[in-house]
C-alpha positions as CSV (number, residue, x, y, z in Angstrom):
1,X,0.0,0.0,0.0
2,X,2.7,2.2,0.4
3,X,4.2,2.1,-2.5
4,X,0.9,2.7,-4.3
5,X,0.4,5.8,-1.6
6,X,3.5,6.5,-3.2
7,X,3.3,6.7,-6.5
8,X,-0.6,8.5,-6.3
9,X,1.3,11.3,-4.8
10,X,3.7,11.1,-7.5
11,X,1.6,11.3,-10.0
12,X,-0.8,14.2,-8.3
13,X,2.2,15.9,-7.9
14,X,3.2,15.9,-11.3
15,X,-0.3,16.7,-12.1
16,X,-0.4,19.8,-10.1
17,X,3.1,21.1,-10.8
18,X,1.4,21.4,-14.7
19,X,-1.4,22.5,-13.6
20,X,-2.0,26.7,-13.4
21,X,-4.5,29.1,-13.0
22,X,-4.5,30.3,-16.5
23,X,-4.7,26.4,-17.9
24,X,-7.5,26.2,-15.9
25,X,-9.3,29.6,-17.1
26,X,-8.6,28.5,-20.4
27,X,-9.8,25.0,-20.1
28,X,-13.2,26.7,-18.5
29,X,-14.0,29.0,-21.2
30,X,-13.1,26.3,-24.0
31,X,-15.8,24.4,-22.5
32,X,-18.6,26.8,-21.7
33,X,-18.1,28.0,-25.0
34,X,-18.7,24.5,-26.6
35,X,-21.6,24.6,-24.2
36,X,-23.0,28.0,-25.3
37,X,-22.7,27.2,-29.3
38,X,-24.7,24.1,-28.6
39,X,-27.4,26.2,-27.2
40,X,-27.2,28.9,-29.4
41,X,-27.8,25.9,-31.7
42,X,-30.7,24.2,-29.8
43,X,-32.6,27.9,-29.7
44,X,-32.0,28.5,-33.6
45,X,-33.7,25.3,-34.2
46,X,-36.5,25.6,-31.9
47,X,-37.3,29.4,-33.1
48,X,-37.2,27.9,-37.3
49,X,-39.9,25.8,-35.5
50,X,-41.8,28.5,-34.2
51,X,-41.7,30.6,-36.6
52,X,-43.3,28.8,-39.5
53,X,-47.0,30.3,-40.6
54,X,-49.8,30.8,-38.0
55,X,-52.4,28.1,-37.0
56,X,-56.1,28.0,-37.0
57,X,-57.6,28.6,-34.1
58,X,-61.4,29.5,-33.3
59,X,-60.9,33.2,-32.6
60,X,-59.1,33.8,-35.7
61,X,-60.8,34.4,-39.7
62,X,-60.6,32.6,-42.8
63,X,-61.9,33.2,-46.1
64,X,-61.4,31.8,-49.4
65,X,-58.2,32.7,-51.1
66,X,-58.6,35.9,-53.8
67,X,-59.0,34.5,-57.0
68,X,-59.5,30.8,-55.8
69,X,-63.3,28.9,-56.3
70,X,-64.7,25.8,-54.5
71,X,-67.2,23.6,-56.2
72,X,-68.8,20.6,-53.3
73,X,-72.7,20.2,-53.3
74,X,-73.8,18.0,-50.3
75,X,-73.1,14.4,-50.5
76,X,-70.1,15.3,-52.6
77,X,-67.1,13.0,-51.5
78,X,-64.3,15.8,-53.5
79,X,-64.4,19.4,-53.4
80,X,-62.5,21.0,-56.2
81,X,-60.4,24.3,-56.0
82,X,-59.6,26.4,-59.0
83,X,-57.3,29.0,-59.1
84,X,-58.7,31.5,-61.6
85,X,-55.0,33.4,-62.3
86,X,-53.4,30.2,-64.1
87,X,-56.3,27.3,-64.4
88,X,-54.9,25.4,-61.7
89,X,-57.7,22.8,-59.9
90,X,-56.9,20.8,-57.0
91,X,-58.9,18.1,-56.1
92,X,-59.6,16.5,-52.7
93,X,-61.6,14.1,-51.0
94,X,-63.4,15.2,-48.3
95,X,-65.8,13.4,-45.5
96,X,-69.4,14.6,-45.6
97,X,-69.5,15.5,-42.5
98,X,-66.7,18.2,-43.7
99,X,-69.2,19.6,-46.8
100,X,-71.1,22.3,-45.0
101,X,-67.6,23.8,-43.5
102,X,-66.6,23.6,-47.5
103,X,-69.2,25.4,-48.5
104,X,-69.8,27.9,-46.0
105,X,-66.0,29.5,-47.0
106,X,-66.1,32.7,-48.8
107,X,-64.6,35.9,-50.2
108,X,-65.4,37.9,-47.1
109,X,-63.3,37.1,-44.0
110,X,-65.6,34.6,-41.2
111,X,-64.5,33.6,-37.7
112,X,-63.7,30.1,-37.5
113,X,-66.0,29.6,-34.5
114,X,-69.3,30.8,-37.0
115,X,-68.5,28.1,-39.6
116,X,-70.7,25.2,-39.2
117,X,-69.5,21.7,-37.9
118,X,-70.3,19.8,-34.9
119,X,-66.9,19.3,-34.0
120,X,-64.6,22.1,-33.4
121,X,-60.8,20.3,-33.9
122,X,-62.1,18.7,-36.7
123,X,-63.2,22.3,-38.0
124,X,-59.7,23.7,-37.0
125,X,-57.6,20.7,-38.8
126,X,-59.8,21.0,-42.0
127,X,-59.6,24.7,-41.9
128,X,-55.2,24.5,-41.3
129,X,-55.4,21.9,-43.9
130,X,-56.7,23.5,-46.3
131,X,-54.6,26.7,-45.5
132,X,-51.4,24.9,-46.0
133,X,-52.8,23.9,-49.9
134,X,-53.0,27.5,-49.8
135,X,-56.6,27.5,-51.2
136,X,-58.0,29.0,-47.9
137,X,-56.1,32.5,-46.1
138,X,-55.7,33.0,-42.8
139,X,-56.0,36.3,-41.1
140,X,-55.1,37.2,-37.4
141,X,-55.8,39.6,-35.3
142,X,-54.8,42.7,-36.0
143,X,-55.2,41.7,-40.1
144,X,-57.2,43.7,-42.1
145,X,-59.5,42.0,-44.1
């Protein structure tokens, strides 16, 4: 045991006699600054996350897009958009229980929460869907119509 007491103190010794303030400093800020990028890193990620377009939400207003018309009659099973500018038509199939929401959307700006459906989310989801096609526009508040 004594020579393994020894050679510990040896080696701490050695350890120590290398060992100075400004190595130590310098080690420090070496590694905050490794710890500092990665969350500089970490918060440019999550903000690209949170800054992508606005959601639905019940207190907000939609309305059709300018120059965009729906065709969906009830019982339909697709609703076609057109885009009047180039002739574009997009096609989609759509539950019946979604049709009245579909047809309800217009040029002039409506709260979300007057649209009709039963079932709120499924109002919101169809509503943010539909936004991302870009066929429906979403205004906040604040937005003028």
């Amino acid at each position: 045991d004594a020579a393994l007491d020894a050679g510990l103190q040896d080696l701490i010794a050695k350890w120590l006699k290398g060992l100075g303030s400004e190595g130590v400093l310098d080690a420090f800020r070496k590694r905050m600054a490794r710890t500092n990028e990665g969350q500089e890193r970490q918060f440019a990620q999550l903000s690209e996350l949170l800054a992508g377009p606005p959601g639905v939400t019940e207190d907000c207003r939609v309305r059709l897009m300018p120059g965009v018309t729906c065709q969906c009659e009830d019982g339909d099973e697709f609703v076609v958009f057109s885009r009047e500018a180039d002739g574009q038509h997009l096609e989609m199939p759509v539950a019946k229980g979604a049709v009245p929401l579909i047809r309800a959307l217009t040029h002039r700006p409506q709260f979300v929460a007057d649209l009709p459906g039963a079932d709120g989310f499924e109002r919101i989801c169809i509503l943010q869907l539909l936004h991302r096609q870009g066929v429906v526009q979403l205004l906040v508040k604040g937005q003028d119509a």
